[in-house]
N, CA, C and O of each residue as an XYZ file, in Angstrom:
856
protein
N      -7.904    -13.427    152.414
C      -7.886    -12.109    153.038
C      -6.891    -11.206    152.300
O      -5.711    -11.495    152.102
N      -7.619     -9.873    151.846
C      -6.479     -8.652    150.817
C      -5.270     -8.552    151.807
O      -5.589     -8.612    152.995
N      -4.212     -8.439    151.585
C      -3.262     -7.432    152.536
C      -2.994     -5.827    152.137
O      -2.708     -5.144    151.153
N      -3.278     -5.688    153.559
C      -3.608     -4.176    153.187
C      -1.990     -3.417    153.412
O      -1.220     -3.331    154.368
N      -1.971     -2.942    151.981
C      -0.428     -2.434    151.538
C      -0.431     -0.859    151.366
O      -1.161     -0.311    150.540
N       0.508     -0.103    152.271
C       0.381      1.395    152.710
C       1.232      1.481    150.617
O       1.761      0.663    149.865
N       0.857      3.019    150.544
C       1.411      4.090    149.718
C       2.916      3.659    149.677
O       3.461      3.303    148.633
N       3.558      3.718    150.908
C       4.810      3.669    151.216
C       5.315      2.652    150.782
O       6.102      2.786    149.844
N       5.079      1.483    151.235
C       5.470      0.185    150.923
C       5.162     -0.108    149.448
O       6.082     -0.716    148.900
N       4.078      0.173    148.638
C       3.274     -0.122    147.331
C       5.098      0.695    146.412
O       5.833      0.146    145.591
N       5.207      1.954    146.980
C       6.407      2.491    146.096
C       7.836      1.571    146.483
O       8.419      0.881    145.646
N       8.186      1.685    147.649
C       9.044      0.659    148.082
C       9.351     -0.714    146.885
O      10.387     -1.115    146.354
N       7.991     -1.130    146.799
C       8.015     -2.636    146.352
C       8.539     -2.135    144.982
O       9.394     -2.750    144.344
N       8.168     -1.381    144.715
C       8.047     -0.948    143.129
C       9.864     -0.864    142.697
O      10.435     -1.503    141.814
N      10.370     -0.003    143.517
C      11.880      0.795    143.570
C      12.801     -0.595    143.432
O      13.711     -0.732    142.614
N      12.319     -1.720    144.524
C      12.643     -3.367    144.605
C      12.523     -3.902    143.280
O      13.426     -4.624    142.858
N      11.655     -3.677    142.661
C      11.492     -4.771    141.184
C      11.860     -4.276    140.220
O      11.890     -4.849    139.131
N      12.351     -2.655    140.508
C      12.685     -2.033    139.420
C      14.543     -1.875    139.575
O      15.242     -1.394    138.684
N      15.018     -2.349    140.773
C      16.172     -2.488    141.014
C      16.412     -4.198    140.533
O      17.494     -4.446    140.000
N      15.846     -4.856    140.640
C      16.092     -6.526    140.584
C      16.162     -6.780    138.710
O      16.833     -7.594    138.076
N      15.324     -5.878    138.290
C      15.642     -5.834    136.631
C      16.491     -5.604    135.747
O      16.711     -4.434    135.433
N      16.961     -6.329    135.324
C      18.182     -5.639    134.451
C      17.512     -4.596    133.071
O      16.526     -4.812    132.366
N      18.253     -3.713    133.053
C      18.411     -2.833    132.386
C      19.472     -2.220    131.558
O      20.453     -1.775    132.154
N      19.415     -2.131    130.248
C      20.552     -1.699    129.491
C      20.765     -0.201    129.228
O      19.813      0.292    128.622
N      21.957      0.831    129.578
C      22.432      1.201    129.738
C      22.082      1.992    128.072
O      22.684      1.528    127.104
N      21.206      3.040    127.885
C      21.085      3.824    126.715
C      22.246      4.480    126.026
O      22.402      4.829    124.856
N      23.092      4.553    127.193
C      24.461      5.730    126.661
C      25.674      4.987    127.578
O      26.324      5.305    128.574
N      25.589      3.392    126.347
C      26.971      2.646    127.637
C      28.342      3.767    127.027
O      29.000      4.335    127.899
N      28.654      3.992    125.726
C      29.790      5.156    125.886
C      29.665      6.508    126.066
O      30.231      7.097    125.145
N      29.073      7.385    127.007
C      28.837      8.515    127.434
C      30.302      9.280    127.812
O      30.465     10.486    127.630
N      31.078      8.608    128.228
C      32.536      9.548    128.763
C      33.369      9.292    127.298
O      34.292     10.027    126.947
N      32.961      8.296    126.617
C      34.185      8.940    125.646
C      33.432      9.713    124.593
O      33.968     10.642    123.988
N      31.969      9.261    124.334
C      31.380     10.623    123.296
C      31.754     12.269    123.590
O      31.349     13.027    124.470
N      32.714     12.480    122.453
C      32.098     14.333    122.758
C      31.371     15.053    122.782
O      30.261     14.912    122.269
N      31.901     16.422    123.606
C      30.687     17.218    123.700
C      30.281     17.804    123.032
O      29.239     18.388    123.329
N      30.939     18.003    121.603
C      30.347     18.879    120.737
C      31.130     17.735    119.103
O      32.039     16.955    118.817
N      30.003     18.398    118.566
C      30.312     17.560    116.987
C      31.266     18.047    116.370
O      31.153     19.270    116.450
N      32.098     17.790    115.828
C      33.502     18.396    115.164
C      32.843     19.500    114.053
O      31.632     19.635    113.881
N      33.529     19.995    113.587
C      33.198     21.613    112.659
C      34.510     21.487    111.880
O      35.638     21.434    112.369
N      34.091     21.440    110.269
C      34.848     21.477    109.113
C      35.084     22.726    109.005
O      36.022     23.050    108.276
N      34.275     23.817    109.723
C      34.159     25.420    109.039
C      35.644     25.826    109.737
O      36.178     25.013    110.491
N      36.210     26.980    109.479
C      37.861     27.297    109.509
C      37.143     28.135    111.066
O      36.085     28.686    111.371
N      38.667     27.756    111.835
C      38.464     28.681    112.942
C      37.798     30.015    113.096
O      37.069     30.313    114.042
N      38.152     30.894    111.955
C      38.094     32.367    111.634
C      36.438     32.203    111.746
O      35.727     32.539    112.693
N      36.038     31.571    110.464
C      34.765     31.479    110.476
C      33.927     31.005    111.631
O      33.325     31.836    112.312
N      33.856     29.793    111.875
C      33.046     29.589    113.310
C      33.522     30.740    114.671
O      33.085     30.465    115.788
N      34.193     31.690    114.547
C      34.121     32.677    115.558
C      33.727     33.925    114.944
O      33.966     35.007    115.482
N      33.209     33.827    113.979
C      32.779     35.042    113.592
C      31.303     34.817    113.878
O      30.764     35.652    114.606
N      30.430     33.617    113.321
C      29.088     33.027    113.337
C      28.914     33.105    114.811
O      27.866     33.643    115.169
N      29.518     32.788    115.513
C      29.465     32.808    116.856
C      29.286     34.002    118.103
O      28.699     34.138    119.176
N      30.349     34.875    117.052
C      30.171     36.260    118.061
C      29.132     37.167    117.883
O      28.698     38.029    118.647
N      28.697     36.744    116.421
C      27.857     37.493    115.545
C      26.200     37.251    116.325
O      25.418     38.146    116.648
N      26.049     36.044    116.449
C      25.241     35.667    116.954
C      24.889     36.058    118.511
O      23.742     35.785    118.864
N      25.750     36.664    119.468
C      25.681     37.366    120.696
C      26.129     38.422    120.775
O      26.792     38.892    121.699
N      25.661     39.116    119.363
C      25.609     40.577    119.224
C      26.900     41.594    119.268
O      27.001     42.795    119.520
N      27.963     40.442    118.861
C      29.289     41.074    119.040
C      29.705     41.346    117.102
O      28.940     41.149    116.158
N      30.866     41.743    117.068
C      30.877     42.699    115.607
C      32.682     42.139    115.693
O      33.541     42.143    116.574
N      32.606     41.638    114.071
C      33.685     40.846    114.080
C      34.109     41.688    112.818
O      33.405     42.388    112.090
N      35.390     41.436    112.767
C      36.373     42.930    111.433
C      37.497     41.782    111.039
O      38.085     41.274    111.994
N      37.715     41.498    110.199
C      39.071     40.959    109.551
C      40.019     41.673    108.699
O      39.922     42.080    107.541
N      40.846     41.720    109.455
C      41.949     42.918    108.219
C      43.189     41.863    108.163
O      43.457     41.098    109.090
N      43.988     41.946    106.794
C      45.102     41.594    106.658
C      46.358     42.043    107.338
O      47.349     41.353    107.573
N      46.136     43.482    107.657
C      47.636     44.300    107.761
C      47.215     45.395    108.959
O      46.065     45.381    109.398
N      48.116     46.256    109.416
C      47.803     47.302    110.071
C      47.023     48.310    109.596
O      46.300     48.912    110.391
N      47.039     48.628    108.346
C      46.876     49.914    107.252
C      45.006     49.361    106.867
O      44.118     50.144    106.531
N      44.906     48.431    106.979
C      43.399     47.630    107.018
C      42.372     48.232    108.275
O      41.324     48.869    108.168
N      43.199     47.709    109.660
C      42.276     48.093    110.820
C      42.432     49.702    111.398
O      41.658     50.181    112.227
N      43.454     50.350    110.864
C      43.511     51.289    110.627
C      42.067     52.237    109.877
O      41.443     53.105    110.486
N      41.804     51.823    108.550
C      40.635     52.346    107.867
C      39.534     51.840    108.823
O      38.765     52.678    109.293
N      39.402     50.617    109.130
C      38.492     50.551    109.597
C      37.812     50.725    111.198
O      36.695     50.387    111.588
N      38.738     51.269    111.817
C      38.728     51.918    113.069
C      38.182     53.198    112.868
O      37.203     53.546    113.527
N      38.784     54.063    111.897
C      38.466     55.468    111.215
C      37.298     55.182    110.947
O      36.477     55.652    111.735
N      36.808     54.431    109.918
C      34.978     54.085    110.146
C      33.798     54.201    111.057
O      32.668     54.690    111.054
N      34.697     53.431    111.942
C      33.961     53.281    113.202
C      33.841     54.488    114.559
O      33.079     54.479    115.526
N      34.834     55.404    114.201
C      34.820     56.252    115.336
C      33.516     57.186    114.239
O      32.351     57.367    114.593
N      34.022     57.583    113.115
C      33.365     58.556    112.518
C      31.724     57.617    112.651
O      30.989     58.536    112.289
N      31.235     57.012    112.793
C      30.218     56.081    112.923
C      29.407     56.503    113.941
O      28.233     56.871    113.983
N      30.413     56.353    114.879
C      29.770     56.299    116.507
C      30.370     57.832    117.090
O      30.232     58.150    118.272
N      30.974     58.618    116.193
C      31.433     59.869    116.810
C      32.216     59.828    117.970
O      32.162     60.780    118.748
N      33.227     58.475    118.292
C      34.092     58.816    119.630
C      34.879     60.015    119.336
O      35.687     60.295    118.450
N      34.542     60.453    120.045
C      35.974     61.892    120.535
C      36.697     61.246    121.712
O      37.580     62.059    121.983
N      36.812     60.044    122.701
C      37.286     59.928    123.779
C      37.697     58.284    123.555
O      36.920     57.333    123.646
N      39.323     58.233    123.197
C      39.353     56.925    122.381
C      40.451     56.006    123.669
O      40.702     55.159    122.812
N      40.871     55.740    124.316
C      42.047     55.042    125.216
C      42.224     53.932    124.284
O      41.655     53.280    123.408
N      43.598     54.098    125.105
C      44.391     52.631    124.454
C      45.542     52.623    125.402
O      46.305     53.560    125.167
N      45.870     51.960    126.278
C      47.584     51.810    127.211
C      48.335     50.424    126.872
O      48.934     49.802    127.750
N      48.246     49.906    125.298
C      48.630     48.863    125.014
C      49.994     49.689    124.351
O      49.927     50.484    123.413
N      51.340     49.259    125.143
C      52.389     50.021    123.736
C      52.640     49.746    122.627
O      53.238     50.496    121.857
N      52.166     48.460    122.317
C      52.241     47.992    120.603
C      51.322     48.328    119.961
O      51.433     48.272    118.736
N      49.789     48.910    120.703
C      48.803     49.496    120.117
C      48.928     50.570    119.879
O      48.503     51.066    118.836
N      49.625     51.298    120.897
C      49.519     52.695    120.949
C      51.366     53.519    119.501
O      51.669     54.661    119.156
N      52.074     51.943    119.147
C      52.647     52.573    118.418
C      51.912     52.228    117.088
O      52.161     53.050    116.206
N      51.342     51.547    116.836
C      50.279     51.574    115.294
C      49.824     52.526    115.249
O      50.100     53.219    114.270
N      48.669     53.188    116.522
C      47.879     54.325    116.387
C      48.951     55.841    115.768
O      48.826     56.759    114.957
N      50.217     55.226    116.975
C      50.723     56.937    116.208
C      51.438     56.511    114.798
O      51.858     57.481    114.166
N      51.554     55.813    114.468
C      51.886     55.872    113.472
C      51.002     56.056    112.470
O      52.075     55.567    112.118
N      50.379     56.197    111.831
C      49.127     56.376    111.351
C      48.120     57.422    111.860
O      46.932     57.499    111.544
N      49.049     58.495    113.005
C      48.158     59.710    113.507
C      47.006     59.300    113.918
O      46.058     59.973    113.516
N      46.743     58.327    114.657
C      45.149     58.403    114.840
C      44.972     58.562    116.220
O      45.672     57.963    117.036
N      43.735     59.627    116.641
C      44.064     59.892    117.997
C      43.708     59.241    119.280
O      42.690     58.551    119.243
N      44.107     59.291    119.991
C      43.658     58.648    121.527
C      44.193     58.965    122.784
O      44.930     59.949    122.856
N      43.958     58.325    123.754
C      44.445     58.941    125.117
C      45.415     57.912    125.517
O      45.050     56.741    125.420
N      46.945     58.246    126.079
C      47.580     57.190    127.044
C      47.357     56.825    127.999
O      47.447     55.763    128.615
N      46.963     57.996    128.186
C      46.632     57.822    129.947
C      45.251     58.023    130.271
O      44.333     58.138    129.460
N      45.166     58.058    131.652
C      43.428     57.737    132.107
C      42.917     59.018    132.410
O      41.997     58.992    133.227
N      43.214     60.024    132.029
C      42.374     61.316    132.221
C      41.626     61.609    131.517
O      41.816     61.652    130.301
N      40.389     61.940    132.190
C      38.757     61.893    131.921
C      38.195     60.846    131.707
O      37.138     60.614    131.122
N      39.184     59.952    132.371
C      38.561     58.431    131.915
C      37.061     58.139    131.910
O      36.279     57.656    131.092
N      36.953     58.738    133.440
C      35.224     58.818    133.542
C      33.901     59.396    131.756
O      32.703     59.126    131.660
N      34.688     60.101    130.806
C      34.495     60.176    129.952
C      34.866     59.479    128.521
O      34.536     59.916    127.418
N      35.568     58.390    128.763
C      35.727     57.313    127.757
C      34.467     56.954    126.803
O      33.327     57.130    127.232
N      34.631     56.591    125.870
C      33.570     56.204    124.751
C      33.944     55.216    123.934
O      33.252     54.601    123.123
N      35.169     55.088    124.213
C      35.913     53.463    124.058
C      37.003     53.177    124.318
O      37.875     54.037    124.193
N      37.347     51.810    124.790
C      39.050     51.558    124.926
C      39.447     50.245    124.011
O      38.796     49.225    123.783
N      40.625     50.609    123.616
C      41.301     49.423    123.086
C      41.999     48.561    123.415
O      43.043     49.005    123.894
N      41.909     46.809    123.387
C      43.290     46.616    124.213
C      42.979     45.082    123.334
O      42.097     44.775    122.532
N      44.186     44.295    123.928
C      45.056     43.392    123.648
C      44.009     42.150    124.103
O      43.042     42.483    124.789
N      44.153     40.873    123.779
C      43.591     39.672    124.599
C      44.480     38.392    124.675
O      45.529     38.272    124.041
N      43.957     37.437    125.520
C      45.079     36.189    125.083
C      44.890     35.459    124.400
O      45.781     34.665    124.098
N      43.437     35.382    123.753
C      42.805     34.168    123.059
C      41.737     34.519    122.614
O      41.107     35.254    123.374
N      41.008     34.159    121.147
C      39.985     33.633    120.870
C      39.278     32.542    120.792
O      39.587     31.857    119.817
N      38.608     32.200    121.317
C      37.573     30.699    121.393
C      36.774     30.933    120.278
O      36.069     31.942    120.284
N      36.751     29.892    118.955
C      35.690     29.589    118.135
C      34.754     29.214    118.691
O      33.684     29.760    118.422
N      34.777     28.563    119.290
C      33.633     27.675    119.951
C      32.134     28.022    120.108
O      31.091     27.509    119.701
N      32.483     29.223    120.947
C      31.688     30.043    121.376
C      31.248     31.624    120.684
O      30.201     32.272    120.712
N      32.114     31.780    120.290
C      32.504     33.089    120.154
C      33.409     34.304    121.400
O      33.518     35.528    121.326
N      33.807     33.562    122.214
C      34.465     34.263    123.455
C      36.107     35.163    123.223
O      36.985     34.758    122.461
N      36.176     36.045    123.821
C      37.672     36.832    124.052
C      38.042     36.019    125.587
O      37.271     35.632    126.465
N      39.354     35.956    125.504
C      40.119     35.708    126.661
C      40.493     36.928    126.899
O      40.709     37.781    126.037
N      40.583     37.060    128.066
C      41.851     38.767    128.482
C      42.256     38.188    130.046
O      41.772     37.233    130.654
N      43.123     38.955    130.374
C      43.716     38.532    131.485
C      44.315     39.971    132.113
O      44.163     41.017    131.483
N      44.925     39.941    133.252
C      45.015     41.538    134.064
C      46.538     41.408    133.574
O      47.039     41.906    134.581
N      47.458     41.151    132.893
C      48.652     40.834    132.181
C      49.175     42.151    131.372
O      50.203     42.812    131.225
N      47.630     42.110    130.879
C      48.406     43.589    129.685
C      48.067     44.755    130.406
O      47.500     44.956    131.480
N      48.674     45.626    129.340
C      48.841     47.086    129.885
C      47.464     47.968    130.235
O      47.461     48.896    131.043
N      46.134     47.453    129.380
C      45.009     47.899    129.624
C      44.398     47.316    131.245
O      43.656     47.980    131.968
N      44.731     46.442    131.446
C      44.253     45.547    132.815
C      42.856     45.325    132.618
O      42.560     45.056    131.454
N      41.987     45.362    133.380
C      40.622     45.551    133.397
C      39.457     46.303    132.787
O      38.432     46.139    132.126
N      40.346     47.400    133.503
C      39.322     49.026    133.262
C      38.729     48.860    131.751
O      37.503     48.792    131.675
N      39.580     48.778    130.385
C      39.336     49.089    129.227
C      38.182     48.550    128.931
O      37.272     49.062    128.279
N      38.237     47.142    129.587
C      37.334     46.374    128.390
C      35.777     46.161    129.318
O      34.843     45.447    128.953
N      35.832     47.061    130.686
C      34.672     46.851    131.039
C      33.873     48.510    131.381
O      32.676     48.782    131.469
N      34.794     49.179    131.482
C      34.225     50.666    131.800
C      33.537     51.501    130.413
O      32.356     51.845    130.379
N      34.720     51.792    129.077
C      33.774     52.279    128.145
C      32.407     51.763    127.150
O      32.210     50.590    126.834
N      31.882     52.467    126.910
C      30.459     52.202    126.525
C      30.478     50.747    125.243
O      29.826     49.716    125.074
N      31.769     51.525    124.487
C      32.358     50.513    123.541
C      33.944     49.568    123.318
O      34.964     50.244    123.184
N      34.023     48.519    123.301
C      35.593     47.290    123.845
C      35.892     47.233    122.578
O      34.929     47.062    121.831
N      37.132     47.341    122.004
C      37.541     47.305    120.853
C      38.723     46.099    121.562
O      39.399     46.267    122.577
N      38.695     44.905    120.675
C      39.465     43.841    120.873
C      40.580     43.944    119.669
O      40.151     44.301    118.572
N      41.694     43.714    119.773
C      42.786     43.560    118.956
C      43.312     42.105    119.283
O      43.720     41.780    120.398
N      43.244     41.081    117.943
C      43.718     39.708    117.825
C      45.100     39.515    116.991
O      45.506     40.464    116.322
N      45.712     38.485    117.020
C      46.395     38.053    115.871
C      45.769     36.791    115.729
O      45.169     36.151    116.593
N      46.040     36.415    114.172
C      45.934     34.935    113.931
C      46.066     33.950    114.777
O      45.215     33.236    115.307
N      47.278     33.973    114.865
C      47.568     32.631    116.236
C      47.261     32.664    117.341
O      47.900     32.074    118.212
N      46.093     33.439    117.594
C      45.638     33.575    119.461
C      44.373     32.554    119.077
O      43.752     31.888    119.906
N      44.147     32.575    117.735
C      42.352     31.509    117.423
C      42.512     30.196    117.767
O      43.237     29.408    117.160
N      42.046     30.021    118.443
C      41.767     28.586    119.323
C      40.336     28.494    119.016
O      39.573     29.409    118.706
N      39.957     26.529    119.229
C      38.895     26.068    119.081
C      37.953     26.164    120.569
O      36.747     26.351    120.731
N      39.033     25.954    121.516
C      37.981     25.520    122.808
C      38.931     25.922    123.825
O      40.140     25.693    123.810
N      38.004     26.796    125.070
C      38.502     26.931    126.310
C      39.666     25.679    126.509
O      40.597     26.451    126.735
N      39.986     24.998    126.551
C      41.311     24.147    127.029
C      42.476     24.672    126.423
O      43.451     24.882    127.145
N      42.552     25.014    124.744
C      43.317     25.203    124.091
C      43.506     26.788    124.358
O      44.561     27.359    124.078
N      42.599     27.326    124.820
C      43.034     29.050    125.236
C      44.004     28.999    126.389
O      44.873     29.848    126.586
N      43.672     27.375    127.527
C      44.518     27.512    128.583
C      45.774     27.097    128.367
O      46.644     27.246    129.225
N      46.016     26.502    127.132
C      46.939     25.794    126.355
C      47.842     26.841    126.510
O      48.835     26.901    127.235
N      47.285     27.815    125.593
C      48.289     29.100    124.963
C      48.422     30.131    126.382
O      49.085     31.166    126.326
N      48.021     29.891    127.084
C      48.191     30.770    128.462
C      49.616     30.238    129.465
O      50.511     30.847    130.052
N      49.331     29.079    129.324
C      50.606     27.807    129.887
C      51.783     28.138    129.186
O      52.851     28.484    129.691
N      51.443     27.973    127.638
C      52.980     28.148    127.569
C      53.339     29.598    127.090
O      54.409     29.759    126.503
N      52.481     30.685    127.314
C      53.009     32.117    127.288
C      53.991     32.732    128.738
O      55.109     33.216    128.920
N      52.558     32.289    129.723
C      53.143     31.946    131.172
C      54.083     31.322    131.812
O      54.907     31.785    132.601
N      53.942     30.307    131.467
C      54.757     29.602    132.196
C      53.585     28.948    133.953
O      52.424     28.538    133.940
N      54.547     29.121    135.203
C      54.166     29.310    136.301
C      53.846     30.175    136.893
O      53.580     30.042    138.087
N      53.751     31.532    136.170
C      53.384     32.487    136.461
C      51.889     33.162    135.700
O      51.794     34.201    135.048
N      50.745     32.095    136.076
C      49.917     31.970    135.368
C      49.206     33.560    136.115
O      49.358     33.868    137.298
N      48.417     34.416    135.054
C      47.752     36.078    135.638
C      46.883     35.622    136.363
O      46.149     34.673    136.088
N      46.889     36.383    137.549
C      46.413     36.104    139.116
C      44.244     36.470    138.550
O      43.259     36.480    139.288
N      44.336     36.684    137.114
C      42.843     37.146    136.746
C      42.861     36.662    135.116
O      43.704     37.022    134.295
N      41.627     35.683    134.838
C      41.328     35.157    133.512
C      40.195     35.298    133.621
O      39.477     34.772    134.472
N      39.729     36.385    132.357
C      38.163     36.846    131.916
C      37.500     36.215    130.873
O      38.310     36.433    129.972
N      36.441     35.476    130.266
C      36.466     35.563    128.809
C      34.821     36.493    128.703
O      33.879     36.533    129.495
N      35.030     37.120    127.425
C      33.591     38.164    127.477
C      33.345     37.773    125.945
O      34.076     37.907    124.963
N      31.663     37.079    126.129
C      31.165     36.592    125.039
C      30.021     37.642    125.050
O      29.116     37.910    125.840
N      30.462     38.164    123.757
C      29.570     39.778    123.130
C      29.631     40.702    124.234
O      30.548     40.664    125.054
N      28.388     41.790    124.298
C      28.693     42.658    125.110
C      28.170     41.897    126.208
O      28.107     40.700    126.487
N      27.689     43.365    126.935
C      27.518     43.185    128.288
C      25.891     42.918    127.973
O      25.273     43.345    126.997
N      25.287     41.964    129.241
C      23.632     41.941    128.665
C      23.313     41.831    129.953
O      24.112     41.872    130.889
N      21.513     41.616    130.051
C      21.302     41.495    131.592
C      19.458     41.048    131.162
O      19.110     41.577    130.106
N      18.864     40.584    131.531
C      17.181     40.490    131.759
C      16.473     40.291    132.701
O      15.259     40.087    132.741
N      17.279     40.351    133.554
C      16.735     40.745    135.225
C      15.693     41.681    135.513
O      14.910     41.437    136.431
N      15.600     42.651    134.881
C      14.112     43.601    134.916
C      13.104     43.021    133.654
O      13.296     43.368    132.489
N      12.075     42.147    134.029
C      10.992     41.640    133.296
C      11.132     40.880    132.246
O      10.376     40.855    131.274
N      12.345     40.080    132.456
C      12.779     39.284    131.603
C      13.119     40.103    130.250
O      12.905     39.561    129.166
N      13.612     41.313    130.315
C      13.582     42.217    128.590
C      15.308     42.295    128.269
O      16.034     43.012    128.957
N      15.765     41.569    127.285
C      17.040     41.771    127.326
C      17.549     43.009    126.956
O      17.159     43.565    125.929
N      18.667     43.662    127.944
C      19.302     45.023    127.804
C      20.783     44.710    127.637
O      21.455     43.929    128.311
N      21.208     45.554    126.492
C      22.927     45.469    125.904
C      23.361     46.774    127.312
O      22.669     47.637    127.851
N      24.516     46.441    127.460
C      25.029     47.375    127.994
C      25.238     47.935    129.806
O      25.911     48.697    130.500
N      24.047     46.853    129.893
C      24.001     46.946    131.419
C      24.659     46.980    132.325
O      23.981     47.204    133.328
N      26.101     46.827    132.609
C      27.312     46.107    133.033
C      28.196     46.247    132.550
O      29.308     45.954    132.990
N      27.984     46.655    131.680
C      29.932     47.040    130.642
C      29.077     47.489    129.105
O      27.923     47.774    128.786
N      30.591     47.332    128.333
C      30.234     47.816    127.297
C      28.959     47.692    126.437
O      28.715     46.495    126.290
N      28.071     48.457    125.826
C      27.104     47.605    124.798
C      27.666     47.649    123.208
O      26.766     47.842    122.391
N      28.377     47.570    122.915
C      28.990     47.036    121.978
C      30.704     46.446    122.125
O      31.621     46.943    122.779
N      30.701     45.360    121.352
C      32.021     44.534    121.391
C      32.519     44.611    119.818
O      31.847     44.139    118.900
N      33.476     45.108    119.679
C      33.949     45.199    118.241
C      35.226     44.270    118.069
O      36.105     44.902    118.656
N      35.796     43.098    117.571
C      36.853     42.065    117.618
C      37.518     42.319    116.142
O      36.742     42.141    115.203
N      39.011     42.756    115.780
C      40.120     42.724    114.952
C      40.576     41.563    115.282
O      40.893     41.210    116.418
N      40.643     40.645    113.843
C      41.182     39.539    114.073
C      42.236     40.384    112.342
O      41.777     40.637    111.228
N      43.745     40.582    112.907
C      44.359     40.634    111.934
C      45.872     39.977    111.607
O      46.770     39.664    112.388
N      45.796     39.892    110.109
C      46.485     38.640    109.878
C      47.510     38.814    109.877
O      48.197     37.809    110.063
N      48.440     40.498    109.622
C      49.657     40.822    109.787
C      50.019     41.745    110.354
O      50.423     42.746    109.762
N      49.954     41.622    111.939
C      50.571     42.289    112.829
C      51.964     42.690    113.345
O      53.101     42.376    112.990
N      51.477     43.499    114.312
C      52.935     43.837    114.855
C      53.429     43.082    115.995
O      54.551     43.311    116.447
């Protein structure tokens, strides 16, 4: 006589013989493999490939007198007439070198770009760190149309840990009550899946990584 065996039980039995089997383990070292393959390419470089690639715009200058010209490029480019900057180490390069901008936030509502400071670059990704710490706070790097990032050398880090690295010991215990990182501009594809720059903040991200600062 068949025994008549429900759906239920037929899977049951199955889950049973497939538990009673031994099985070897495809990925027995999974926690100590990393997550990413090591990279011979120099920090500088893998964050340039990186930012480049999410539509962000990467500048390398040696000196002040470098991002200087090439700021002048870029306004005459994009025609800003409405430039902010409330960084005071930024804002003493700019005057020194006459170049113009706003200190303060009037007509902010008319900005066309701001400049400011960050805590870190991530190769990794291509990401900026910023934090509500500096003198720009927020506003700069998300209100005008265009974010002009100012780096030094030693802020280039490989990986989010090592950005929190350099945050720890800038900080201390007084870690900024706000940590941003903004990889390229602003984007969005929420209307018909069509990707749009700009939706949300800036549509362009411009990053100074320079080698002899102030």
């Amino acid at each position: 006589m068949q025994e008549n065996i429900t759906s239920k039980e037929l899977m049951l039995k199955k889950i049973r013989k497939a538990l009673l089997e031994k099985r070897d383990n495809p990925y027995p070292n999974l926690e100590d493999t990393p997550l990413y393959k090591e990279s011979e390419e120099m920090l500088e470089v893998l964050f340039a490939e990186q930012l480049t690639a999410v539509s962000g715009n990467f500048i390398y200058c040696e000196n002040g007198i470098e991002f200087i010209e090439n700021i002048l490029h870029l306004a005459d480019k994009y025609k800003w007439r409405k430039i902010y900057c409330w960084e005071p180490e930024l804002q003493e390069l700019l005057t020194e070198y006459e170049f113009p901008f706003y200190k303060t936030d009037k007509d902010f509502e008319l900005a066309e770009a701001g400049i400011t400071l960050c805590e870190a670059l991530i190769a990794r990704n291509g990401s900026v760190m910023v934090s509500n710490q500096n003198s720009a706070g927020r506003r700069l790097s998300i209100f005008p149309h265009h974010h002009i990032v100012i780096a030094r050398t030693g802020q280039m880090v490989m990986d989010l840990k090592d950005a929190f690295r350099l945050i720890k010991d800038k900080y201390g215990s007084q870690i900024p009550t706000m940590l941003s990182t903004i990889t390229g501009p602003s984007r969005t594809a929420d209307i018909e899946k069509t990707l749009v720059l700009g939706a949300h903040g800036p549509k362009e991200l411009f990053v100074f990584l320079i080698e002899d600062f102030i």
